[in-house]
C-alpha positions as CSV (number, residue, x, y, z in Angstrom):
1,X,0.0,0.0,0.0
2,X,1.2,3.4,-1.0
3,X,0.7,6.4,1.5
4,X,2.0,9.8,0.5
5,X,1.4,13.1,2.1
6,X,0.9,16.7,0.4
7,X,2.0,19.8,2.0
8,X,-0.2,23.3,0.9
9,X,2.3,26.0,0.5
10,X,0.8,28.2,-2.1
11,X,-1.6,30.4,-0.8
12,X,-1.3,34.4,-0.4
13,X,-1.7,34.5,3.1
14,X,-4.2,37.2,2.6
15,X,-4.8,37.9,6.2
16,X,-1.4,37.7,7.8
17,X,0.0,40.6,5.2
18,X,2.9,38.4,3.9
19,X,3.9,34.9,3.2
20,X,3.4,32.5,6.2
21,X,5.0,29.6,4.1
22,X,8.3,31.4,5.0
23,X,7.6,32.9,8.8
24,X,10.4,32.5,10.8
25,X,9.4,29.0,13.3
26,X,11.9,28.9,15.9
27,X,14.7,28.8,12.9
28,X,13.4,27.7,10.3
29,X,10.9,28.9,7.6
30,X,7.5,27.1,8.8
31,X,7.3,25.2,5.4
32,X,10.1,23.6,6.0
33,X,9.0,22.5,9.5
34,X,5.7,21.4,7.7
35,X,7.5,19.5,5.1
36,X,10.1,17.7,7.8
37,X,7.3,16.9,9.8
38,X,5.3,14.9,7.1
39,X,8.6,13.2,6.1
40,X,9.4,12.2,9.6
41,X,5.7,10.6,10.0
42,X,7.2,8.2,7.4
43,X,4.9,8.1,4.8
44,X,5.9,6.4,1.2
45,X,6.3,10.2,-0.4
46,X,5.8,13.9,0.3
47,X,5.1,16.8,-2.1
48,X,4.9,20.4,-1.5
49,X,2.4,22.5,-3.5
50,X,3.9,25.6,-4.3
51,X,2.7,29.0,-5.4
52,X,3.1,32.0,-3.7
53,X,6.9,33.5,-3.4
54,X,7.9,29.7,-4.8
55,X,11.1,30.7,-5.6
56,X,11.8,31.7,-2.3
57,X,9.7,28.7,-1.0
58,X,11.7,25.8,-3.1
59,X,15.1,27.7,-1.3
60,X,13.5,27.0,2.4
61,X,12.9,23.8,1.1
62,X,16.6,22.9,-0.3
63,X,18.0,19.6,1.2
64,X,14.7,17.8,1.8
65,X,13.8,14.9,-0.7
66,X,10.2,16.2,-1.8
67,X,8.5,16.8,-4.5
68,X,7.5,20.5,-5.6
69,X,4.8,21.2,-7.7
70,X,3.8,24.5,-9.0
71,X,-0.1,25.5,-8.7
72,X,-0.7,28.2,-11.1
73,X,-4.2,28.9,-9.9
74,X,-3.0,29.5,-6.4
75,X,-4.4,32.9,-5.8
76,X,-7.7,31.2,-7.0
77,X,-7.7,29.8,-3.2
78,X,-7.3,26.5,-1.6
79,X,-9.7,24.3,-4.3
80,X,-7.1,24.6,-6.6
81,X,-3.6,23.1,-4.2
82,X,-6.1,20.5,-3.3
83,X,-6.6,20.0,-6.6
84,X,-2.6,20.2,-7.6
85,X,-2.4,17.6,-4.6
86,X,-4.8,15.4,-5.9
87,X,-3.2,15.1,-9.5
88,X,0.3,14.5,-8.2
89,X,-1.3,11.3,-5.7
90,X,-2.9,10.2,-8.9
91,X,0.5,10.5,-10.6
92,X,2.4,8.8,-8.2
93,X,-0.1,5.8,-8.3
94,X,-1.1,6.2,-4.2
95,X,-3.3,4.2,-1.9
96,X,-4.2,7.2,-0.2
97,X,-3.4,10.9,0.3
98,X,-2.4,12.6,3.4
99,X,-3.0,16.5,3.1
100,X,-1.7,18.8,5.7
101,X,-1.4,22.5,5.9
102,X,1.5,24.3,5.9
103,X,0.1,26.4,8.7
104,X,-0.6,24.4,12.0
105,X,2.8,24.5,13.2
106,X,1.9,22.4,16.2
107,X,1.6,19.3,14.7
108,X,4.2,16.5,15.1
109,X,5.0,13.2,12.9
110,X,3.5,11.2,15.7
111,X,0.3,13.4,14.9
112,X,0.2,12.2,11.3
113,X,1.2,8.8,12.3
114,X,-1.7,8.1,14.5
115,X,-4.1,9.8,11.7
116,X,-2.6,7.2,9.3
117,X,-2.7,4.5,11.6
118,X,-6.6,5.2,12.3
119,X,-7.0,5.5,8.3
120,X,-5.3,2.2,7.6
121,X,-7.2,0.2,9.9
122,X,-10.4,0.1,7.4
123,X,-9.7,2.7,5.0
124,X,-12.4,4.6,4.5
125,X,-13.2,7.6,1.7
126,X,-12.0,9.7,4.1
127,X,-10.7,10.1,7.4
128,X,-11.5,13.6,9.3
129,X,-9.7,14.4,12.4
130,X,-11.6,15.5,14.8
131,X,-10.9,17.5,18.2
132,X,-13.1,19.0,20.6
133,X,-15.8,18.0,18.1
134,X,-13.9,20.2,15.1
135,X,-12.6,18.8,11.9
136,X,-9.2,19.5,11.9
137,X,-6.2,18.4,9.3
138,X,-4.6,16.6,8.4
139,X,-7.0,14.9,6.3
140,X,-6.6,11.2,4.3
141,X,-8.5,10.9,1.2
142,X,-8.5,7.1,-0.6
143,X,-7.7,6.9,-4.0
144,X,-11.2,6.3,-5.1
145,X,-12.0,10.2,-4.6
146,X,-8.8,11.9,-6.3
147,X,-10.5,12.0,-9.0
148,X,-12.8,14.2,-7.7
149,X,-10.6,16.0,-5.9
150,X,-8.4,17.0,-8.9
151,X,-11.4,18.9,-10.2
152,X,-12.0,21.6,-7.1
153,X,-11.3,25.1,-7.7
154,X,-11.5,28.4,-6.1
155,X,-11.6,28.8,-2.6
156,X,-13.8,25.4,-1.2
157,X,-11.2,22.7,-0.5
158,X,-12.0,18.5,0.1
159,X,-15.5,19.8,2.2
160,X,-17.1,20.9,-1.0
161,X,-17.2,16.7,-1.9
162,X,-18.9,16.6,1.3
163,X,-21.7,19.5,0.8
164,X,-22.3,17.6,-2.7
165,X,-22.9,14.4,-1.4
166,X,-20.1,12.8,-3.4
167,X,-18.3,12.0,-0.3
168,X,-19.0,11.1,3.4
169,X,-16.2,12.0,6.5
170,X,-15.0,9.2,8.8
171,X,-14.5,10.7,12.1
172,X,-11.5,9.8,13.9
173,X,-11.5,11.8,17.0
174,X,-8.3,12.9,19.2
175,X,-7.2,14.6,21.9
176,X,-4.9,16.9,20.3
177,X,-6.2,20.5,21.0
178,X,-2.9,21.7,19.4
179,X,-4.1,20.2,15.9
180,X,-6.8,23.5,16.3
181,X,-4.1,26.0,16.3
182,X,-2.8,27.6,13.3
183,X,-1.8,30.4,11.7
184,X,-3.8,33.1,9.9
185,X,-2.9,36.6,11.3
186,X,0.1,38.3,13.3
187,X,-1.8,37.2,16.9
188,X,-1.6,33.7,16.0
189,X,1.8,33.9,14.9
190,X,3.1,36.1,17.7
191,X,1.0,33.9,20.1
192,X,2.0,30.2,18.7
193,X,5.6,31.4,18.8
194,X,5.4,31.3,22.4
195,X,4.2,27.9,22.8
């Protein structure tokens, strides 16, 4: 069985004023702690969709053995990395498809491992994490739905299969309040920074 995990990167990061792919996180630029992370959880492959500043995204990422794909359409919104994600799973033949966010710099490999873990035990559609009652990422989607997936657009990620009936959620609930925290303005960041 072949698991591989995407990494969003792309977006404009409309509401934090400037590109939280590269924010500073403890060292590092916080894509590369979002890409390490998904490659320490030990899945089969990880890719990176890129968009925004990806020139100076692909140097953060230098060193890492990952794939980068370009979204073109990523000021279009999130539909369209999901999309790019979806394609590249389909390319590289997987079982299933791990997406996770570049900006929930909490998470940890062990995070992913457990989500995977739950996931492989009867694989359904799709695996939701959920804490606290909230869907959270990252999210597994089986290969049956990439398809589907590789067609979204705009703004509505994975949820808009969901609102359409195409696909249900498997909940897979944790206690993992950090999995809620992530980045979307200068509070969060200045706030997570301290955790």
């Amino acid at each position: 069985m072949k698991i591989v995990a995407a990494v969003l990167a792309a977006g404009l990061s409309r509401r934090l004023g400037r590109p939280k792919q590269l924010l500073d996180w403890h060292g590092i630029p916080l894509v590369r702690h979002s890409t390490q992370i998904m490659c320490d959880a030990g899945v089969d492959r990880v890719g990176v969709i890129i968009g925004h500043s990806a020139a100076h995204v692909r140097m953060a990422l230098t060193g890492l053995t990952v794939d980068l794909t370009m979204n073109p359409d990523f000021a279009d919104g999130q539909g369209s990395s999901v999309a790019c994600a979806a394609r590249w799973a389909i390319e590289q033949e997987a079982d299933a498809l791990v997406i996770g966010l570049c900006d929930q710099p909490l998470i940890r490999a062990a995070h992913v491992q457990q989500i995977v873990a739950a996931w492989s035990l009867s694989q359904p559609a799709v695996l939701v994490p959920r804490v606290l009652e909230q869907p959270t990422n990252p999210v597994v989607w089986s290969r049956p739905l990439l398809g589907e997936l590789s067609g979204l657009m705009g703004e509505q990620g994975g949820r808009l299969l969901f609102q359409r009936g195409i696909a249900t959620p498997t909940w897979y609930d944790m206690h993992a309040p950090e999995l809620l925290e992530d980045i979307d303005s200068e509070d969060d960041y200045q706030r997570l920074c301290t955790k």
